[in-house]
N, C-alpha and C positions, 0 to 999 in steps of 0.2 A: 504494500500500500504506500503510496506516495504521499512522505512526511509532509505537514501542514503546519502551521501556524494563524490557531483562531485569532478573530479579535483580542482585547483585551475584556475583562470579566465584565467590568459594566456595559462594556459597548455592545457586547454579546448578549447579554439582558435584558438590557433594552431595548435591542431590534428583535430578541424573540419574542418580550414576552408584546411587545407592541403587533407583532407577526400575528399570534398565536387566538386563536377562535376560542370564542366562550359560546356558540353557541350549540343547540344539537343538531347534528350533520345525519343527512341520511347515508343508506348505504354507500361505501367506497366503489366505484364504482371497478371491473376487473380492467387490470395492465395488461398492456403486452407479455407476450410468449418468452421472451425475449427477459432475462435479465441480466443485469453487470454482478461481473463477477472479480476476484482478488486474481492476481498474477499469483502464483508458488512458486517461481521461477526460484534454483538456487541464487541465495544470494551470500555476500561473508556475512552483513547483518542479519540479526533475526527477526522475519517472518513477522506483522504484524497482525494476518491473519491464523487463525487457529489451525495449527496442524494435524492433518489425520496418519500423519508417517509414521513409519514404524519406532517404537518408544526406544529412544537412547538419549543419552546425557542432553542435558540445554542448557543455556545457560536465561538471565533476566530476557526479555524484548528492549529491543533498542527505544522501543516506543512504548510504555505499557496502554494499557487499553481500557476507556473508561464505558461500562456499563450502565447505560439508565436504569434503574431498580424498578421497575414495574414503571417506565417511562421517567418522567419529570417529577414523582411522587412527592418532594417537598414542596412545590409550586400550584400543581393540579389533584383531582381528586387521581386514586390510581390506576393502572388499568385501565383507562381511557383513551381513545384515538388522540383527546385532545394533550394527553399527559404526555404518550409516547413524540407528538408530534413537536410538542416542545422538549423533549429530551434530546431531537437530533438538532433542533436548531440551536442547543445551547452545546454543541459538539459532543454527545456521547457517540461514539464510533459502533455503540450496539443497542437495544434497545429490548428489554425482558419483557415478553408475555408469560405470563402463569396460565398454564390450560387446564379446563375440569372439562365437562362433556352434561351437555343437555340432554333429555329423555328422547329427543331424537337423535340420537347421536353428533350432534355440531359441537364443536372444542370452541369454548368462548374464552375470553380472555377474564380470571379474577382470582385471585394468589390465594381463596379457599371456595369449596364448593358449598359452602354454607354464606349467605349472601344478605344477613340481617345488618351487619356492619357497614358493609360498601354499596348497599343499594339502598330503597326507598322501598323495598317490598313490603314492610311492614305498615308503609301505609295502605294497601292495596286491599279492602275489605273483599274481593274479588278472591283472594288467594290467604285468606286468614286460615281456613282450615287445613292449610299444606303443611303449614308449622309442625315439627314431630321433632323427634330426639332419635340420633342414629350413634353406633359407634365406629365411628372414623378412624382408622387405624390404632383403635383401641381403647379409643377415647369418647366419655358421651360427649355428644352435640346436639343441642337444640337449637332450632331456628328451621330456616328454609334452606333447600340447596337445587343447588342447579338442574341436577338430576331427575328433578320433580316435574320440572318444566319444559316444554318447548320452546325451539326459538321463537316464536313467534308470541309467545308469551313473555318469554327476557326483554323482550323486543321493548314491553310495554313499561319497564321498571326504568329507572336513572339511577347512576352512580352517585354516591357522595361521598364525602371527604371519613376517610378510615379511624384519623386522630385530630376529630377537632379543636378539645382540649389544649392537644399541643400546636397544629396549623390553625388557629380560627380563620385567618384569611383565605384559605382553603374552600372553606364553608358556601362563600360567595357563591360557586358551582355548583354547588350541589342540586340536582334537579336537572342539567344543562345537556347529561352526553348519555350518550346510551354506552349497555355494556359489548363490544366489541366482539366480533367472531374473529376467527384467526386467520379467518382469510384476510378477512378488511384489513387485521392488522399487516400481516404480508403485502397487500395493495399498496397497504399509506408508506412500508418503507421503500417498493420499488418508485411511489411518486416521490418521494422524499429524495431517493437517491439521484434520479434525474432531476429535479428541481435544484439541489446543494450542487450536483458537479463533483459527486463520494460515493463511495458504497458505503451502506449504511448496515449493520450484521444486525442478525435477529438472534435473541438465546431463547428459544422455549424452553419451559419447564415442566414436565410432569409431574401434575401433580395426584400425590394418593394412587400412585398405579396398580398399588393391589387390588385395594378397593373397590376401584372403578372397575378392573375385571372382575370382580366375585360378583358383580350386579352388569354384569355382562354390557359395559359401555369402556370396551380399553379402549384405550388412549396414543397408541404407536402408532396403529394404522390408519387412520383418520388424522394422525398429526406426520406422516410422512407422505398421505395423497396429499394434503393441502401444498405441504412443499412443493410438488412434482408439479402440483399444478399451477404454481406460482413460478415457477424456472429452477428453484432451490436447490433442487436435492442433486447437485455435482459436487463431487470431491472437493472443488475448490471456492463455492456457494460461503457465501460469509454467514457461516450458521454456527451455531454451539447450541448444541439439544443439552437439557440439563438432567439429574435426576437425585434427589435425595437416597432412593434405592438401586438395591444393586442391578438385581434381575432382568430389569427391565433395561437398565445400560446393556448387559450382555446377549438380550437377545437384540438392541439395537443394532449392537457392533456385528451383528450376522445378518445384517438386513440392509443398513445403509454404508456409505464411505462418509458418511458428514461426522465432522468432529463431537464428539461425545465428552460431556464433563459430570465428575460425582462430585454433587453436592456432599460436605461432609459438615454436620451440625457438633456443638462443641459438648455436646453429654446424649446419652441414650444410645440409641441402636438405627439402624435403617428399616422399618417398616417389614419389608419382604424377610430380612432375615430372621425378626423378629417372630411369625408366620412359621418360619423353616426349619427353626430351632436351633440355626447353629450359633450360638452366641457371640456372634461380631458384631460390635460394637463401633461407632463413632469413632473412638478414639486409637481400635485395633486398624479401621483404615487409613492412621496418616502414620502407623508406626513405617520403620524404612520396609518393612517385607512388608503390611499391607498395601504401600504406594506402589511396590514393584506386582504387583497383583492389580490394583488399579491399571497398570499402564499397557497390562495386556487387552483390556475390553476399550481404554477411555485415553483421550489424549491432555485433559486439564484435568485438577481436583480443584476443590472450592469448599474451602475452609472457613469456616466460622473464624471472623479477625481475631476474637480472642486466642486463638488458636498460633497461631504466627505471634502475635505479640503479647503474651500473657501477663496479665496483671496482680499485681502484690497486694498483700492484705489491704493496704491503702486506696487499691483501686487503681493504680499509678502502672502503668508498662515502664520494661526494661529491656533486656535485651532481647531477641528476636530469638522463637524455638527454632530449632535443625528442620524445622516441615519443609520449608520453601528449597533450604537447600538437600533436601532426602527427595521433597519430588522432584527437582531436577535433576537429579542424580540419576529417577531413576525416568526420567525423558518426559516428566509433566510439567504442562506450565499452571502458573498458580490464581487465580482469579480468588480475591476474598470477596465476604458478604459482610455486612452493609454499611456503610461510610453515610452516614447524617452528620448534617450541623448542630442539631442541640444537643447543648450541654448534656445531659439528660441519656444518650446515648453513647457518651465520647469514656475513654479512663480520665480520671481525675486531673492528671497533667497536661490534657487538650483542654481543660473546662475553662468559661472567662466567668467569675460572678459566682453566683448562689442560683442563679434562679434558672430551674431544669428546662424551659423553656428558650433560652435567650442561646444567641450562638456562641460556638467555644469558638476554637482556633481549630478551624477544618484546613488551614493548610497543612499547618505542624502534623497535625494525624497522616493526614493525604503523604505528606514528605516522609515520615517515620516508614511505615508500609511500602511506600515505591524504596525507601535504602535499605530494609527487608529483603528487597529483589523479589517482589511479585510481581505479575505480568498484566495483572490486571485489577479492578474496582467496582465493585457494586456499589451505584453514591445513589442517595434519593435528591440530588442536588448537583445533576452532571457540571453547570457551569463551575462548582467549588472544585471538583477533583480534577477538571479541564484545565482553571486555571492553577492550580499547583501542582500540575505534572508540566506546565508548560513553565513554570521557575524551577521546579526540582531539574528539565531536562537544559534548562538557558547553563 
């Protein structure tokens, strides 16, 4: 990918969010056959887009790579065309949809399949009776979930803002966009990409993949047609399929050549194995032999931050664990989760003030992490970790 140099951070702000539509958009309409795609051409630098090559040593990206976290999510509500759409204009180089699966099988775009938080269903006296209690990968859940519904039913609900509490200006939206299917979202980055003059990567994420097979709505297949039919699904398609579980990476890695990444969370287990019985744990996958196991099915892991920079009874990070340097060692590159500005999210040595709300110092984090040597950023706030990869790399 052909290194860039964004605006600077206000000027990049300001013409996005001045860009950027508050209103509700009907369907996107479908792009061209045709999409752009990354060069993998050997180069002596490293590769900005994700590699599906065979796993051997790597070292940092010359360029690391910033991920919008369910789009724009500190700006917009999440998971909305209107959030992803200002994720790319504020320079995230990728843009995350979370997929669950509707009762007709359509993959829609919303980071849980329980939808009382990020929608208005609950207003909808129409749909009061759907409310039930399921358990989700082991877990009770009440509310509504997607599963319940038709698209044409989602159709009817509006997203709203996930943590008003901590965005209230977020709020403003709420009511404005619909919840997104995964094509639309595929449409808006190949418009997106033509419009910027960039390829623009998508990371989906599967989510709950047991689940959604044991009620017979998987999630692979319906999320690698969309691909094929969007231009996506070549080797060199600036994708990264994501997955908390194992299983489901490995039957990907038998199905498609698109880069595959294990989400790895910082306590518990992955879902499927949990299921399987064999007792792998979270923490058994970033040991150095489970990375080297990772890197046979997946080409990235994706670690919980705390994970890479672990923090002291205080709350306070120090030095950086061996993980970044063990997955490169053993041919992964490292993408962490998730990079917010408030206080509130940060270790105590990014914070500014007392009050959980108000922003810390998101470079210093952003900077701490890229000297880590990870390759890449999950930020709900792409222009912060755009702008501080762009003085970490000056």
């Amino acid at each position: 990918m052909t290194s860039r140099k964004p605006l600077s951070r206000p000027a990049l702000l300001l013409a996005a969010l001045a860009a950027a539509p508050v209103l509700v958009a009907g369907p996107v309409a479908a792009a061209p056959a045709s999409s752009p795609t990354l060069s993998t051409a050997p180069s002596s630098a490293p590769s900005s887009a994700p590699s599906s090559a065979p796993s051997r040593a790597t070292t940092q990206l010359a360029e690391p790579l910033v991920f919008g976290h369910r789009g724009a999510s500190g700006y917009r509500p999440e998971h909305t065309l209107a959030s992803y759409r200002l994720a790319i204009q504020l320079g995230a180089d990728y843009i995350e949809p979370d997929l669950v699966s509707t009762r007709d099988g359509v993959l829609v775009a919303r980071h849980e399949n329980e939808i009382s938080g990020t929608t208005d269903v609950a207003d909808h006296p129409e749909f009061a009776a759907r409310r039930t209690t399921k358990t989700i990968d082991g877990k009770a859940v009440t509310g509504w979930f997607t599963e319940d519904f038709t698209l044409a039913e989602l159709k009817t609900l509006r997203a709203k803002e996930r943590l008003p509490q901590v965005r209230p200006d977020n709020t403003r939206y709420d009511g404005r966009f619909e919840v997104p299917t995964f094509a639309e979202v595929l449409a808006l980055v190949k418009e997106q990409s033509r419009k910027t003059g960039r390829v623009v990567g998508v990371a989906p994420e599967t989510k709950h993949p047991t689940y959604f097979d044991s009620i017979g709505l998987s999630l692979e297949e319906p999320m690698l047609r969309e691909l094929k039919r969007a231009g996506l699904d070549r080797k060199r398609s600036k994708v990264l399929i994501q997955s908390f579980e194992v299983s489901n990476l490995r039957e990907l890695d038998r199905r498609t050549d698109l880069p595959l990444e294990q989400l790895v969370d910082g306590s518990g287990a992955p879902y499927d194995q949990v299921v399987a019985g064999t007792g792998t744990t979270y923490r058994d996958l970033v040991t150095p032999a489970g990375l080297r196991r990772i890197s046979a099915y997946a080409d990235w892991v994706g670690p919980a931050k705390d994970l890479v920079l672990p923090r002291d009874a205080a709350g306070a990070t120090g030095a950086p664990s061996d993980l970044v340097d063990d997955a490169h060692a053993a041919g992964l590159r490292v993408v962490v989760f998730t990079l917010r500005d408030e206080n509130q999210f940060m270790a105590t040595n990014f914070r500014r003030g007392v009050d959980p709300n108000a922003k810390g110092d998101i470079r210093a984090e952003v900077t701490a992490f890229l000297d880590a040597g990870v390759d890449g950023l999950f930020a709900d706030f792409p222009d912060s970790a755009v702008d501080a990869r762009e003085a970490w790399l000056d």
